[in-house]
Structures are given as C-alpha cells and as structure tokens.
N, C-alpha and C positions, 0 to 999 in steps of 0.2 A: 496940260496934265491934270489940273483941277476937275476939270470938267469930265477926263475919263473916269475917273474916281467916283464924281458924283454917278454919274450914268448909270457905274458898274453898280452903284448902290442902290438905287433906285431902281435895276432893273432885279437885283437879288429881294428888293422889299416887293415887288412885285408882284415877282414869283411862288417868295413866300406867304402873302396875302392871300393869290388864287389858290395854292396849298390847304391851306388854313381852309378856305372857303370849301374846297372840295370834298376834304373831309369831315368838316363841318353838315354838309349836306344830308338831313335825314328820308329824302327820299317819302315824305311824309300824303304827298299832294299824288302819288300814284299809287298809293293804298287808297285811297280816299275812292278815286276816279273808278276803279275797280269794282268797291265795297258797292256804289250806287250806279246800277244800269242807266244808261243813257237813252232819251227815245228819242232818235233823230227823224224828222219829218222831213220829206221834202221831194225834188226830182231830180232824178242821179241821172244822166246820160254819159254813156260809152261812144265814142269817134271812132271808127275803124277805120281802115286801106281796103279797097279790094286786091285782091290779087290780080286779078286781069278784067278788063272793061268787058263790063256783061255779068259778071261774077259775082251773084251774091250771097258772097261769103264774107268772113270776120277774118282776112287776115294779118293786118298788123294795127294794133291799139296805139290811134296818135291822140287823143286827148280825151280827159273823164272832166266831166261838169259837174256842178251842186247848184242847185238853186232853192233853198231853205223856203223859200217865200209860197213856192206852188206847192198846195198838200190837197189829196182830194179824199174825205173821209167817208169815201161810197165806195171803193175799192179793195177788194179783197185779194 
C-alpha cells in the first residue's frame, strides 16, 4: 500500500514538473534561428524507384543524403 502512494506521488510531481517546464518554455532559440539565415554547404542527393525497368523516371523517393564535407565553390 505504501509504495502505491509513493508512485501515485511521484508520478503527479512528475507531471507537474514537465507542466512547469512546458510552460516555462520561451520558445527563445527559434526566433533566434530565424533572425539569422543559415548558409548550408554541401551535397544533397535524392534516391529514387524507377517505375518500371528501363524507366527513367523519379518515381517513388527511397532516401535523401547530406554530405556537408563536399562543397565545390566554382559552381553556379
């Protein structure tokens, strides 16, 4: 019986911690993010499906790559 009591209590201080914390939250770091443009460098590749063997076409999107490291500054 002890032990449900503690549980039940600990899981209401819990709750009202993440509570707390949530509205606590000002959301401060996505104004931020925003305010200053980001210049990301690097090489993005798209993986497509073909539709049918022979077919080259884009039809269903199985994976997107980044690779930050490859940047070519002669490229427009």
């Amino acid at each position: 019986m002890r032990i449900r009591r503690l549980r039940g209590r600990l899981a209401l201080f819990l709750a009202a911690a993440l509570g707390v914390a949530g509205l606590t939250a000002t959301g401060r770091t996505a104004t931020a993010a925003e305010d200053d443009p980001v210049d990301i460098r690097g090489l993005k590749g798209e993986y497509y499906t073909q539709s049918a063997p022979g077919a080259f076409d884009f039809h269903e999107l199985k994976a997107t790559a980044f690779d930050p490291h490859l940047d070519f500054d002669n490229l427009e």
